[in-house]
N, C-alpha and C positions, 0 to 999 in steps of 0.2 A: 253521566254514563249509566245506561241501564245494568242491573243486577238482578242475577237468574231470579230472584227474590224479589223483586221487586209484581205487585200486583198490578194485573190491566186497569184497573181507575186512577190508582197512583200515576202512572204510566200517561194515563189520559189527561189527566188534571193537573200536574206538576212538571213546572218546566227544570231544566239545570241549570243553574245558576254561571253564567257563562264569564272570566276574567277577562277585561279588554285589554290584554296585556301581550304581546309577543315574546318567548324566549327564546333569545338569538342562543343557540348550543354548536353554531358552526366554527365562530370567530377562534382563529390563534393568531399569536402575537409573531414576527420576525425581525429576529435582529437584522441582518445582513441590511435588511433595507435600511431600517435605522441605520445604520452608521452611512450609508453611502450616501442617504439623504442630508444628514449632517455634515456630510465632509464635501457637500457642493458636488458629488461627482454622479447625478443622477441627470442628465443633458440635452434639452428638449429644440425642437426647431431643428433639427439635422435634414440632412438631403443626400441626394445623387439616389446611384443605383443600390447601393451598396456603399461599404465603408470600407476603408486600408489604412494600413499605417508604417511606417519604415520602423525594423526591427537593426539595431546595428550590433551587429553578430563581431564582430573584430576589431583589432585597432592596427594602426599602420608599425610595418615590421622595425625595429628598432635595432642598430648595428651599432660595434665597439666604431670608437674615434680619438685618432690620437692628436688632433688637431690641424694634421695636413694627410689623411687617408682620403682618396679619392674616393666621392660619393655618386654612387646611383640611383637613377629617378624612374621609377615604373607606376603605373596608375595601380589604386589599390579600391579594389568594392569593399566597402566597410559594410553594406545594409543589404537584406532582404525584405521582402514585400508581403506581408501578412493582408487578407482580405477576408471580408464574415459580409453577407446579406441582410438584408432584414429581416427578421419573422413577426409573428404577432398571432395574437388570440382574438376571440370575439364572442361575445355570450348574448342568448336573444332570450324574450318570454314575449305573452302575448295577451290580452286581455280581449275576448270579445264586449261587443256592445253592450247586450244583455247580461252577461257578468258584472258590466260596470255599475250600471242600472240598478242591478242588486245588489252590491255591493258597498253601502251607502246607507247614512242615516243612522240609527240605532241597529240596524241589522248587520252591522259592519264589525265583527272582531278583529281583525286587521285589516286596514283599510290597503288593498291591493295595487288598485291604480298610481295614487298619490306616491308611494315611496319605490314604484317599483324599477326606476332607473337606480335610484339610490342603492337595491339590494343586488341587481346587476354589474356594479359596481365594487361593490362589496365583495362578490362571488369572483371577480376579475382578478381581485391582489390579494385576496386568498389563495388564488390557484398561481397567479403571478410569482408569488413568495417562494413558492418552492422550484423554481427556475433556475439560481446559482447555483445548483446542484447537479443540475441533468444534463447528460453526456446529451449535446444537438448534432453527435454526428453519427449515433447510434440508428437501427434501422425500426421505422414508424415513428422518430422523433424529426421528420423534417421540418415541421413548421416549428418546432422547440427555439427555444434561447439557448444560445453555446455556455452552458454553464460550465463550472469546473473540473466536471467528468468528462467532461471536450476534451479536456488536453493530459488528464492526470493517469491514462491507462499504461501498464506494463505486461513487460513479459517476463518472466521468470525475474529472480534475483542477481543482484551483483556478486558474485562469487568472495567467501572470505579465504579459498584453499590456497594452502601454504605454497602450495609449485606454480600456482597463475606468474604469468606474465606481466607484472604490474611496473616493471621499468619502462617499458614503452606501450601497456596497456593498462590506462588507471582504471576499468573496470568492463570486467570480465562477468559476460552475463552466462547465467545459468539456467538454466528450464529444467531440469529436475530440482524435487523440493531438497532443500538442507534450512533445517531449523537453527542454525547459527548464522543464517546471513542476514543481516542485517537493514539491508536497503532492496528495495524491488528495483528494476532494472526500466527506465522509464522508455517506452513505446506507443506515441501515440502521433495526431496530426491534426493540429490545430492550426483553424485560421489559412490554411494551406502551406503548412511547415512541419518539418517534421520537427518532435520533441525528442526521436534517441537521441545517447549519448554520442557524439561524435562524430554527427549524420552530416555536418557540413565540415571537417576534419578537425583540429588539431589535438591533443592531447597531452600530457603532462608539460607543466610548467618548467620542471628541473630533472634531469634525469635523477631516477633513484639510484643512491647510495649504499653500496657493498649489500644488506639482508635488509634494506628498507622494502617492507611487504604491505607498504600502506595501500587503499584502493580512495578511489571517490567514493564518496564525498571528504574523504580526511586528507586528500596529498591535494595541494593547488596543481590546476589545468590550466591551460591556455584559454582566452577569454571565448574562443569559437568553437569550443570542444562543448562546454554544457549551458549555454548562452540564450536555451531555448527548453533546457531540460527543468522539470521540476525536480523534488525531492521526495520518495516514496519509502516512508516509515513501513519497515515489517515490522510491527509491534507482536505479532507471536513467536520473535527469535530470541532464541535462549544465549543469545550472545548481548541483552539488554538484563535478562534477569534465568536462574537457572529454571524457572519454570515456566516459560514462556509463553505466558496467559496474563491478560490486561491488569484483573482484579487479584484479588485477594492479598494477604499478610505481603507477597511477595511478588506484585504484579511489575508487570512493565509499563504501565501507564507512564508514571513521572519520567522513567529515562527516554522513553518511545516519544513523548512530547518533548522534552527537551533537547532532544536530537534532531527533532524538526524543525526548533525554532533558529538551534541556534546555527545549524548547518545552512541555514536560510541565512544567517549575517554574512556568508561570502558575498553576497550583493549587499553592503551597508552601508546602505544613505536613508538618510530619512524617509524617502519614499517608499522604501523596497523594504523595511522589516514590514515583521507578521505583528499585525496587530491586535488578530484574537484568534483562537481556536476554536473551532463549533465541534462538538461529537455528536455522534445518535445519546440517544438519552441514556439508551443501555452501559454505553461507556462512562458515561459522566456519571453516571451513578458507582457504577464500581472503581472510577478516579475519586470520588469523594469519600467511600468505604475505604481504601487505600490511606487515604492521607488522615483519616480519623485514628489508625491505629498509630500515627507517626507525629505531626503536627499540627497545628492550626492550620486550616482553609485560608490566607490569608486575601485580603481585600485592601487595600493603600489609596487609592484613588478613585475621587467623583464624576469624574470629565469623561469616563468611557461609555458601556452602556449601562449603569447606573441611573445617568443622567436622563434616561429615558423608562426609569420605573421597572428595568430587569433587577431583579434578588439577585436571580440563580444565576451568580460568575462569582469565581473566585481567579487568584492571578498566581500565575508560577512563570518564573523569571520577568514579572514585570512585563508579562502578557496576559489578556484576559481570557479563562476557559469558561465555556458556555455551553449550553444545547438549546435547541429547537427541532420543534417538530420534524420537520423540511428533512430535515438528514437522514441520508438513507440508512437501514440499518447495517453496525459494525466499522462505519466507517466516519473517522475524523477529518477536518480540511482545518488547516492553519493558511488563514488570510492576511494580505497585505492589500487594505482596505484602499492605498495608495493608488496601488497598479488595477485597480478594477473601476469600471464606468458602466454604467446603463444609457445607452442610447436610445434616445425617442424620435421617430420623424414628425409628431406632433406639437402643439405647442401645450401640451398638460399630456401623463402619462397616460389616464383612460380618456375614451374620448365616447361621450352619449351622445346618442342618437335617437329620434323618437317623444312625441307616441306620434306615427303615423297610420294615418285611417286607413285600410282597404273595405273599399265597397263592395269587394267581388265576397271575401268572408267576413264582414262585419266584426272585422277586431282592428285592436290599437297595435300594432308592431313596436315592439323595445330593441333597441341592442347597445351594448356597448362593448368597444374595442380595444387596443394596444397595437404596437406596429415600432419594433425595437431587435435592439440586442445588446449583450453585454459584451465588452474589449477587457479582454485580462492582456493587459500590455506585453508583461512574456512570463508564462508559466515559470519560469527559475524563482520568482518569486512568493512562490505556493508550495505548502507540501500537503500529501495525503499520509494518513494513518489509516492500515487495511493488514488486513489478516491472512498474507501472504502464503504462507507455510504452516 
């Protein structure tokens, strides 16, 4: 590189010593993939128009019997019908002839042509990664993947006030802010279903008892009351900690997480817990200043994402907390690596294409593709951490 300093003969007679080296300064790492590609649930060779799946929202109604009480038989719809499209991305470059030409030989610092499907590629699941994230039914996102902000939107919070109606209303939502409530009030539609609470009916499991003022997610409900809901951590309510801010000596992190995990074991089978946390880095970093003035970070097991060369996780209740880039800021997703898939209609996830000649501009055409989506089986199995109030 020339220098103000630098003299006209110098200039003339001295070339710069040029590194034939490329440094990639684009590349981040993503977990999410990692684990769904480890757990078999990434799905290639799909078809039709689109994809559905049957959601069973109920079970059939159960009546006392006293061994000769006469029995009635009505048909009962146990299932609803969840449907997502396909979407897909595409990234092109182009190399003219004369480019190529010159491009070649000793005069070659990165050699263009040769690798330039490979970096198209590259540039694909870079941008691919950050997918599980993004609301696909927000506006300017129609060709997006229905990530987890597809289904994880609210409106206002679950009310914690003492006079709510919670004997035959287990959650009473609020739209003005109150810094004690606890849960945000879920509102959203995914897959063409709704996620509120209670949008295809039932509601509490057992009528409450004389001052029982419990709300959802702490009283059980009927299986078609929240069958379709996530769980939406306020982690800025002062009813997880009195100062209800994520970080510091006195943050909400640890109870705001572990109210998501474990409020997520009302669906407990093996397939349905959460199996890691992701936060924005911001968060993870003031969970980790948290837990430094209190415990050890601890770490128990190799088999998670360890096993694929992540440091940065540590486990609280025997789930894994992590960040990535990908996350948008402020806000955390506790996953259940179970209930999610990536669908491809291809047989391999990116699909190349190219070099093809045009004679009319004398260049090679690149591109490569994707043509997918992801099925989160039913949002109950997910919860968000977001800064509510």
């Amino acid at each position: 590189m020339a220098s103000p300093n630098d003299w006209a003969r110098a200039i003339a007679t001295t070339i710069v010593q040029h590194t034939r080296e490329e440094e990639i300064a684009v590349f981040r790492r993503f977990k999410v993939f990692s684990m769904l590609e480890a757990s078999g649930n990434i799905l290639m060779n799909q078809n039709g128009r689109g994809f559905d799946w049957n959601v069973r929202f109920r079970n059939a109604p159960v009546t006392g019997n006293s061994g000769d009480t006469p029995r009635t038989f009505n048909r009962v719809n146990m299932w609803k019908r969840a449907e997502l499209p396909w979407r897909g991305f595409t990234t092109t470059d182009l190399i003219y002839r004369r480019e190529m030409l010159e491009n070649r030989g000793q005069s070659a610092l990165v050699n263009i042509a040769s690798q330039m499907a490979n970096r198209l590629q590259e540039s694909l699941e870079q941008y691919l990664s950050y997918q599980p994230y993004v609301d696909g039914n927000a506006s300017g996102n129609e060709n997006f993947f229905h990530g987890m902000l597809s289904f994880l939107g609210y409106d206002g919070t679950i009310s914690t006030a003492s006079g709510q109606d919670v004997k035959t209303n287990p959650a009473e939502k609020r739209t003005s802010s109150n810094g004690a409530d606890k849960f945000g009030f879920p509102s959203d539609n995914y897959a063409g279903l709704d996620t509120t609470l209670g949008s295809y009916g039932g509601g509490r499991l057992r009528p409450a008892v004389g001052a029982d003022k419990g709300m959802f997610p702490d009283v059980p409900v009927t299986e078609d009351y929240d069958f379709y809901s996530p769980i939406i951590i306020n982690y800025n309510s002062t009813g997880y900690t009195s100062t209800g801010s994520w970080g510091g000596a006195s943050g909400t992190a640890v109870a705001a997480t572990r109210e998501g995990i474990h409020q997520c074991k009302r669906n407990d089978t093996r397939e349905s817990q959460i199996d890691m946390v992701v936060l924005d880095r911001k968060l993870f970093i003031g969970y980790l200043n948290l837990l430094e003035s209190k415990e050890r970070a601890l770490v128990t097991r190799e088999n998670g994402l360890r096993q694929f060369g992540y440091n940065d996780v540590f486990e609280q209740d025997g789930v894994e907390i992590t960040t990535e880039a990908a996350v948008p800021s402020g806000l955390g997703f506790g996953m259940s690596i179970g209930n999610m898939e990536l669908r491809c209609l291809e047989d391999q996830l990116f699909m190349a294409e190219g070099p093809y000649f045009s004679e009319e501009t004398q260049a090679f055409r690149y591109a490569c593709s994707t043509l997918g989506n992801f099925r989160f089986k039913s949002p109950r199995n997910f919860f968000l951490l977001a800064p509510i109030t």
